[in-house]
Structure formats: structure tokens, C-alpha cells
N, C-alpha and C positions, 0 to 999 in steps of 0.2 A: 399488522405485524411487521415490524421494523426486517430489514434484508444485512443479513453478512455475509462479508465475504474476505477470504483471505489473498492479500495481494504480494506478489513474491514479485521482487522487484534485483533488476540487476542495474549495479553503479558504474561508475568512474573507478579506474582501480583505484584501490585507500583512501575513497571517500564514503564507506558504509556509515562510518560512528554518524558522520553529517545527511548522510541523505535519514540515515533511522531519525536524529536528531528534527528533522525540518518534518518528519513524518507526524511524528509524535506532537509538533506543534496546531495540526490540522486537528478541529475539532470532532470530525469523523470516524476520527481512527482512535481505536481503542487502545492498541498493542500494537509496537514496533520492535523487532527483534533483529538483530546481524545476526549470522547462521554461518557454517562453516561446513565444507567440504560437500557441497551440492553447487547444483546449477545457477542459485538464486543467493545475493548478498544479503539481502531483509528481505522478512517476511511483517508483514502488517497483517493488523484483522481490522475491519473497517464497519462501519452499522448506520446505514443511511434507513431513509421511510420504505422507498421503493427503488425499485429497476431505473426508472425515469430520475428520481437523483443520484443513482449510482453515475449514471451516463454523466450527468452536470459533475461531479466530485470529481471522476476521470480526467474531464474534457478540461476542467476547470483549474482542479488542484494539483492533481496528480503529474502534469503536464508541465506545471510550471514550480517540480523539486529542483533545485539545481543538484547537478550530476547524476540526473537519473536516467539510465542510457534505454533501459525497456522494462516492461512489467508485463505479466499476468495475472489473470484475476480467475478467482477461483468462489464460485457462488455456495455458502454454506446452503444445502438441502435441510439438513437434521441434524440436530445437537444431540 
């Protein structure tokens, strides 16, 4: 059973449109949204096999958005 999880992600100020943009280009990620008046610029939802490529997709992709200052990740339990 494939793993989601939603990654709220904080930018560069006025760089949301592009970090969503560069998000949306990772094959991973299902959904990339800016979001407004919360803690977090984009919110992604992301659908890897397991835990162990969630870590690689992080370590890997996630890492190397430009202007992405920090993220959270948030592991879907139950739909």
C-alpha cells in the first residue's frame, strides 16, 4: 500500500508561485498548492511505496527546491 503524506512547506518570501511550480514538477507529488494566511506557503501531498522512499524523496528532492527555507511532513493515517 503506497504512503501519503502532506508536506507544508515554508519559502523565500515571493517565491511560493516557484517553489509550488518546481514541486509540481517532482514525480512524487501529486498536488501543490500556495495557501494563505497560515504558518506554511505550499502545501503538497506526496505518494511514495514506503517510509524508506519517503526518506530518499526528502533527503533527495525535497532538499534541493530552490527557495525552500523548511518543511514539514505530515504522514496521511487514513483517508
Amino acid at each position: 500500500m503506497p504512503v501519503k503524506v502532506f508536506l507544508a512547506v515554508n519559502v523565500k518570501s515571493s517565491k511560493a508561485k516557484e517553489v509550488q511550480k518546481n514541486l509540481r514538477a517532482i514525480d512524487e507529488v501529486l498536488l501543490a498548492c500556495t495557501v494563505s494566511d497560515g504558518v506554511f506557503d505550499v502545501v503538497a501531498m506526496v505518494e511514495v511505496t514506503d517510509l524508506d522512499d519517503y526518506r530518499t524523496f526528502a533527503i533527495d528532492k525535497v532538499s534541493s527546491v530552490h527557495n525552500l527555507v523548511d518543511y514539514s511532513s505530515f504522514i496521511i493515517m487514513d483517508e
